[in-house]
N, C-alpha and C positions, 0 to 999 in steps of 0.2 A: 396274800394267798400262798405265796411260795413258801413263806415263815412257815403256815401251818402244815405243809407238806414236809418240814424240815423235821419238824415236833413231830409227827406223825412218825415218820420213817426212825426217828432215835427212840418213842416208846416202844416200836414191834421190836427193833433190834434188843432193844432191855429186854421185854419179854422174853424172847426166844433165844436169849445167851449169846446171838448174836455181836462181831467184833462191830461197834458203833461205829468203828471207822472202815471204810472200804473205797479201794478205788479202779478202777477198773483197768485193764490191759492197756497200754495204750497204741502199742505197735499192730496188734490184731483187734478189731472188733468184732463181738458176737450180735448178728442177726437171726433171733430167734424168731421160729415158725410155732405158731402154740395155737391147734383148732379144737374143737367140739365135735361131740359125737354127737349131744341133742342143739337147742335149736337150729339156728341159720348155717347148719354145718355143710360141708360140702363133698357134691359126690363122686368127684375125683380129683379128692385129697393128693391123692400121691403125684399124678401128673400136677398139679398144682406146687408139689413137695418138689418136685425135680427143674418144674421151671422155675421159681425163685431160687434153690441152691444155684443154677447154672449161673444165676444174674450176679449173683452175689458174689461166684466166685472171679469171674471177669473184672471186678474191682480190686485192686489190693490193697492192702489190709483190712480185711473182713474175712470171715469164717462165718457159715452157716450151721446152725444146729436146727433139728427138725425136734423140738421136743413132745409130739404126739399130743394126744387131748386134753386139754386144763380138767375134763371130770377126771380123769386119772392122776391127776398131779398132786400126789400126797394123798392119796385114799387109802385109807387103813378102815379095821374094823375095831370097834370097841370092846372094852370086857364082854358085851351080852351080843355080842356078833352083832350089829349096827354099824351101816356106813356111817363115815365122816372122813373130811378132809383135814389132814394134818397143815398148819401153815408155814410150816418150817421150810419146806421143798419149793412152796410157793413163792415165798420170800428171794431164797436161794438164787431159784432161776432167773427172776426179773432183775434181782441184785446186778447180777453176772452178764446179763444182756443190753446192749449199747443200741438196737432196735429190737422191737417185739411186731412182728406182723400177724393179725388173729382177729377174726370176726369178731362182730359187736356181741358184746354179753357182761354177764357182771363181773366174771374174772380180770377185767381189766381195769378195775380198782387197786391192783395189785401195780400198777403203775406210779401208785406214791411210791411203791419203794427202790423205785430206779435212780440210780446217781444221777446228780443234776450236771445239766453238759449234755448226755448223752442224744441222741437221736431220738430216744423213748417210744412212740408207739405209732405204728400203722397202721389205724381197723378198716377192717373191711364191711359195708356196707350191704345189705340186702336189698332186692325192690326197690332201691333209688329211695329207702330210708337214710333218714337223718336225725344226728342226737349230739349235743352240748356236751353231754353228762362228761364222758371222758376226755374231750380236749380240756376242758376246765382242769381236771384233777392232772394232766398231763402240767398245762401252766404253774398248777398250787408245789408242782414236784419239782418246777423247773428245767424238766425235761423238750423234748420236740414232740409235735404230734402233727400225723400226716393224716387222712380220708382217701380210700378209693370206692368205688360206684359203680353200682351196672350205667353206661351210659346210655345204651338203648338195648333191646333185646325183644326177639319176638314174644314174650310173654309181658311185656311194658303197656299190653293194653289190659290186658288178664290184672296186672298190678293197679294201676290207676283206678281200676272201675270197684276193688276191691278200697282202696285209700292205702297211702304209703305207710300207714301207720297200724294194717290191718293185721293181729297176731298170726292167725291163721294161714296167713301167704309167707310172714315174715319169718318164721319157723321151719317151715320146708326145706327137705334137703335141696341143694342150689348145684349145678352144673355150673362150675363159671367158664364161661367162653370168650375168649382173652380178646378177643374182635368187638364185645361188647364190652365189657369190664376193664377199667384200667389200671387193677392194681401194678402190673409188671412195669407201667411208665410211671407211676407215683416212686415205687420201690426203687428205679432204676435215676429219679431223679433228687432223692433223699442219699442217694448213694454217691452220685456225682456233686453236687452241692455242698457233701461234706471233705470229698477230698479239695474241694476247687477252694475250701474257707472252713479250714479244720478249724473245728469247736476246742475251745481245752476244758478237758474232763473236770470238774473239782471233785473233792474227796470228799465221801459221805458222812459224817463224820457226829459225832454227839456232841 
């Protein structure tokens, strides 16, 4: 699996003119924040934005970047004024980033193209949903991949009785409230783990 994560990440780099080879900082890591504005997005983003920078920065060497919403990431308009996502920016950023913390959605496909070593990806979970899709492709990349979850929440009976897999619940914007949700201990222990038994980085390479 990891091979085909290898082949993968060297054809987008061809594409996209991309240097085939890249390796990441090693003195400072970037823990990127990267949400949605539709589905499982969250509605207090920013407090959300300010408690993980705080976490992140109490460890050292790590630097947080808050990169705003994956639909904004690379959207351009075409000759006939039509959205589209450019994948060059997208590329770019996950390149560049040693963890990605970001709700469940499709842009996190975008985790093949992380160097392998790195921390790789953090999603956040809705509804005490759960999905394979992205740890797999986190493994095919050779990166890490972590899960955090509502553990309980007064809206946990609201969820259940709809099914954890119900679009309509799973979509709504989400208040996380850190007493029920653990992402801030997942983050915080992805963080610690790595200084206690630094990973070494390899180089992305064609």
């Amino acid at each position: 699996a990891e091979r085909i994560g290898q082949l993968w990440s060297k054809s987008v780099a061809s594409i996209l003119r991309l240097p085939s080879r890249f390796e990441l900082n090693r003195s400072v890591r970037t823990v990127t924040l990267l949400t949605r504005r539709s589905g499982p997005h969250w509605s207090n983003r920013d407090e959300v934005a300010s408690l993980i920078g705080k976490i992140v920065k109490q460890h050292a060497g790590f630097s947080f970047f808050d990169a705003g919403n994956a639909e904004d990431l690379g959207y351009v308009q075409d000759a006939h004024g039509s959205p589209c996502w450019a994948a060059r920016k997208q590329v770019e950023l996950w390149r560049k980033s040693w963890l990605v913390v970001t709700p469940h959605g499709a842009h996190e496909s975008n985790v093949l193209n992380m160097v392998p070593g790195s921390g790789g990806l953090l999603e956040s979970f809705n509804c005490m949903h759960d999905s394979g899709t992205y740890s797999r492709l986190a493994r095919a990349a050779g990166v890490g991949y972590s899960a955090s979850h509502e553990k309980s929440s007064p809206a946990r009976h609201h969820c259940e009785n709809l099914g954890t897999k119900h679009r309509a619940y799973l979509d709504v914007p989400r208040h996380i409230n850190f007493r029920y949700d653990d992402m801030l201990e997942v983050l915080e222990r992805v963080l610690s783990q790595h200084n206690a038994h630094p990973r070494e980085h390899r180089v992305l390479r064609g």
